[in-house]
C-alpha positions in Angstrom: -6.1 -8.4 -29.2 -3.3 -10.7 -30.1 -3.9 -14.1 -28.9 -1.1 -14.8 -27.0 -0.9 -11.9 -24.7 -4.8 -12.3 -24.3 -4.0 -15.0 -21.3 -3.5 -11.4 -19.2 -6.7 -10.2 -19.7 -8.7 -10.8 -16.9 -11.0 -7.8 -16.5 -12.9 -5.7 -18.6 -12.4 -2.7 -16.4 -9.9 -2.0 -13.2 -10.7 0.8 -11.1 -8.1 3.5 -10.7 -7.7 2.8 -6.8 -7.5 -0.7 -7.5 -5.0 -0.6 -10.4 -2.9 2.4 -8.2 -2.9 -0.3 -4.8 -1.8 -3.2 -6.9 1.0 -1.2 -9.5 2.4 0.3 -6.4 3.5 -2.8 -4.5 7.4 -2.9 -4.1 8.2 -6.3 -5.3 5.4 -5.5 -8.2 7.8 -2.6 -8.8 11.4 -4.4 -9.0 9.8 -7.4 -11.4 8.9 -4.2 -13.4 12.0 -2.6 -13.7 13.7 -6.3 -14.5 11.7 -6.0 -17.8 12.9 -2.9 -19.0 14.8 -2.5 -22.4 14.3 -6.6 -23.0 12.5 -8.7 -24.9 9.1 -9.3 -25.3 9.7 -13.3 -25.0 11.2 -12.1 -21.4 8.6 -10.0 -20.6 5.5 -12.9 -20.9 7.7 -15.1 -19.6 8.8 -12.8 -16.4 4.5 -12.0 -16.1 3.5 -16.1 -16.5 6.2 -16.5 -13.5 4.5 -13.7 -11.5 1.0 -14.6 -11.9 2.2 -18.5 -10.3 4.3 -16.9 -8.0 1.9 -15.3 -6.8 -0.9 -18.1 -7.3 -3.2 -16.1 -9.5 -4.5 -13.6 -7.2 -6.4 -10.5 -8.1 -3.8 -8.0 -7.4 -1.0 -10.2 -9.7 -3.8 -10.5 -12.1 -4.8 -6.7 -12.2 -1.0 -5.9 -12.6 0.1 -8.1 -15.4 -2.9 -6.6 -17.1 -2.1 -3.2 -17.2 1.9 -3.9 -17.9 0.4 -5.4 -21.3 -2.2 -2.7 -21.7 0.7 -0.4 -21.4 3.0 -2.5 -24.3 0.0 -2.2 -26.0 -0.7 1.2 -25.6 3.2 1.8 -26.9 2.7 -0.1 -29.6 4.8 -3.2 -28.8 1.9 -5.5 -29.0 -1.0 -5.9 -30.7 
């Protein structure tokens, strides 16, 4: 795991109702979309400002994790 996106890793395993509650909340969802087709400097930056903006919680934590599982599983990250 590449050091620097490692900071998103919070969990060894998310359970599938957990990860479905917390990828399906609508400002979750627009924050999303704001990171299609940009860079990767933009996305970590956009996914540091969520995690404060949202003061760390579980459900910010468990949804910046799987946006960088899925760039990893893509390929865009190591």
């Amino acid at each position: 795991m590449s050091s620097k996106w490692s900071k998103f890793h919070f969990y060894e395993w998310i359970p599938m109702v957990v990860r479905l509650q917390s990828v399906k909340n609508e400002d979750w969802q627009t924050t999303r979309k704001s990171m299609l087709k940009t860079t990767l400097k933009f996305k970590y930056d956009t996914l540091e400002k969520w995690l404060v903006q949202n003061n760390y919680s579980s459900k910010s934590k468990v949804q910046t994790q799987h946006y960088v599982q899925a760039l990893r599983r893509s390929g865009l990250i190591d």
